[in-house]
N, C-alpha and C positions, 0 to 999 in steps of 0.2 A: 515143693520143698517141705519137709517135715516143720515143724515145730518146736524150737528149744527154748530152755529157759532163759535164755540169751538174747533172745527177739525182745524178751521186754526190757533188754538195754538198748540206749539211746546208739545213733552212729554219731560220732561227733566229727563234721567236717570243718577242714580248716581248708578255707575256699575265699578270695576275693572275687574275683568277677563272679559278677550276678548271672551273664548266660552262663557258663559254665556250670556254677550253681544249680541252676533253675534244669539244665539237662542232665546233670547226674543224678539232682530227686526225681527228676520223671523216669531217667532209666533205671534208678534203683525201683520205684515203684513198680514199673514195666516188667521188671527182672525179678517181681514176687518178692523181692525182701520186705520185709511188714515190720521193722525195725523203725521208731522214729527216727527224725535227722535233727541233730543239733549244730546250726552253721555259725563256724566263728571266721571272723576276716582278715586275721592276720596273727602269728606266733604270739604278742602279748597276750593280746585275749584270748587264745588258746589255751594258754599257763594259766591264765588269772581264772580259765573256764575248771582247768583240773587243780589248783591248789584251792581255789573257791577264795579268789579276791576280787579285788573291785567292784564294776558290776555281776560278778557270779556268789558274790559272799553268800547271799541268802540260796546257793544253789541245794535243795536237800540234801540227804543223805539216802546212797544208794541209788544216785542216779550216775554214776559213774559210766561213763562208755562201755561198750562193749568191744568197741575199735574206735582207730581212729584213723582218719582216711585224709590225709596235709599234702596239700599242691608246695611245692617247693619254691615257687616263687609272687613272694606276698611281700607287702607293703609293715612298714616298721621295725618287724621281725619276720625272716624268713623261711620257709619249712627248716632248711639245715641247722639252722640254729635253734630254731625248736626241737626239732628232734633231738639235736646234742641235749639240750638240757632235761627233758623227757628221759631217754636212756641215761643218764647222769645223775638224777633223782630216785633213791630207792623209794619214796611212796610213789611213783610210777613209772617205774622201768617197766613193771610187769605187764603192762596196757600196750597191746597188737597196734602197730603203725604200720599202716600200708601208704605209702608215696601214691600219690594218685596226681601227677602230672603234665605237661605238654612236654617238658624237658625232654632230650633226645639227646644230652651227652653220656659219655661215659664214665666220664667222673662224677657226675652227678647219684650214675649206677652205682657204682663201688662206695663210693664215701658213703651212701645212704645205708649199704649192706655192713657198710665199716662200722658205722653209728651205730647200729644194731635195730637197723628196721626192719619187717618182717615180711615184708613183700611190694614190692615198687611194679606199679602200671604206666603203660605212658597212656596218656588220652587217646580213644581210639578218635581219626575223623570224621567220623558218620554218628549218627545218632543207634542207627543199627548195631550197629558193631560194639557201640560203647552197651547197651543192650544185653547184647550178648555175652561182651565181657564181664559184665556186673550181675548177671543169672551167674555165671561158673564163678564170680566172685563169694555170691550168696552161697551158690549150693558146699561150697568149700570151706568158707568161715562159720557158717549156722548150720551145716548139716554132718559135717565131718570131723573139725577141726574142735578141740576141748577147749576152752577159752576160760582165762581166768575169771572168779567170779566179783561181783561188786563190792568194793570196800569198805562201803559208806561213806 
């Protein structure tokens, strides 16, 4: 995979389980993305990660994601209503949400596209597969795709 100025943005995943976790950095790693991962565990801290409160206050400037990658089903606040407030926010509507979840309904599918996410994965089963999904993941978002740039 080429190289972009975008690899030196973070991924920020919005992820609660730890295996889950622990095998989408090993298959992002496996699948050559060279992006760091920034893992938050539930929708608040998700917000509080991009408005830069709570604990993210002291978060710099210009480390803004370059995407953001939210399981749909988390604990206090849940990807849907994350994402409503994400795309509801003009200091971050502009920031790439891709759904990266187990979810298999369909309304989960459309509401997410209704919301204005930009592209919804279901978890593959296998470690392989998720692998593979996450190479065509990379080579798509970092090698093709223009992605907006850091805000500060």
């Amino acid at each position: 995979m080429t190289k972009t100025k975008h690899q030196s943005m973070p991924l920020l995943l919005a992820e609660d389980d730890d295996d889950d976790y622990m095998l989408i950095k090993e298959a992002l790693r496996d699948s050559l993305v060279s992006n760091s991962i920034v893992r938050v565990e539930h929708g608040e801290e998700l917000l509080d990660y991009l408005r830069r409160k709570g604990a993210h206050a002291d978060r710099p400037a210009g480390t803004d994601p370059a995407l953001i990658l939210l399981d749909l089903n988390m604990p206090k606040m849940d990807g849907r209503t994350a994402l409503r407030e994400i795309k509801s926010d003009p200091a971050l509507c502009h920031l790439p949400v891709i759904v990266l979840t187990t979810s298999k309904a369909e309304e989960d599918v459309f509401r997410s596209y209704q919301t204005g996410v930009n592209a919804f994965m279901q978890k593959p089963g296998n470690f392989n597969t998720l692998v593979g999904a996450l190479k065509s993941f990379g080579n798509f978002w970092f090698s093709i795709v223009e992605l907006p740039a850091a805000k500060g």
